[in-house]
C-alpha positions as CSV (number, residue, x, y, z in Angstrom):
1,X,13.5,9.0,33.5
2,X,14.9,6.3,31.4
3,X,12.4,3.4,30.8
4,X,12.3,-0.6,29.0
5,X,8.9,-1.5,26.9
6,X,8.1,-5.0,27.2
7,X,4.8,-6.0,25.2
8,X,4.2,-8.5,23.2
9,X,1.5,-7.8,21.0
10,X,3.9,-5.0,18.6
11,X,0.6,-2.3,17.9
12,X,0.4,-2.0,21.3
13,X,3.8,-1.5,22.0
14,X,3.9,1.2,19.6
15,X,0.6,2.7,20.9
16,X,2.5,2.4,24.5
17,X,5.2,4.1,23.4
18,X,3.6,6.8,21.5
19,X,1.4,8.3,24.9
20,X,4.6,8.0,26.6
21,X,6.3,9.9,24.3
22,X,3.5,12.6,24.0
23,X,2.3,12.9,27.6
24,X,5.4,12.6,29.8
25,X,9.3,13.2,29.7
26,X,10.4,9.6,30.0
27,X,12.7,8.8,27.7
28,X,12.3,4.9,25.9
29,X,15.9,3.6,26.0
30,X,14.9,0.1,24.4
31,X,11.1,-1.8,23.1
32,X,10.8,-5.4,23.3
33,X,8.6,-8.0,22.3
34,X,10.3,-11.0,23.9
35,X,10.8,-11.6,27.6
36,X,14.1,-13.2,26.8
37,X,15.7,-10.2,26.1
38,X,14.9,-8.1,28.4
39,X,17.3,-9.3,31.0
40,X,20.3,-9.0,29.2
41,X,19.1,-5.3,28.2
42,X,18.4,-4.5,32.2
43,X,21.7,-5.0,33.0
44,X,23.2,-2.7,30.1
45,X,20.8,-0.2,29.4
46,X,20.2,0.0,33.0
47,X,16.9,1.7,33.1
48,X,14.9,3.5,35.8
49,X,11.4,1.9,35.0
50,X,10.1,-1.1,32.9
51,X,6.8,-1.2,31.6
């Protein structure tokens, strides 16, 4: 499964994206901190599940 992180505060993110990693086979296509690029990245990256 191909999934967006959206979180602002960065630690967490990382955090986020390290349990993902280590507990699950999703696969993190693209990290964000601002909102206002996530849109953009929807439409290209095109991904299954945005957390």
């Amino acid at each position: 499964m191909r999934a967006l992180l959206i979180i602002h505060d960065v630690t967490t993110l990382n955090r986020i994206e390290r349990m993902i990693k280590e507990t699950t086979n999703i696969h993190i296509i693209g990290k964000f901190t601002q909102s206002r690029h996530v849109l953009k990245a929807v439409k290209t990256m095109m991904p299954e599940v945005n957390f």
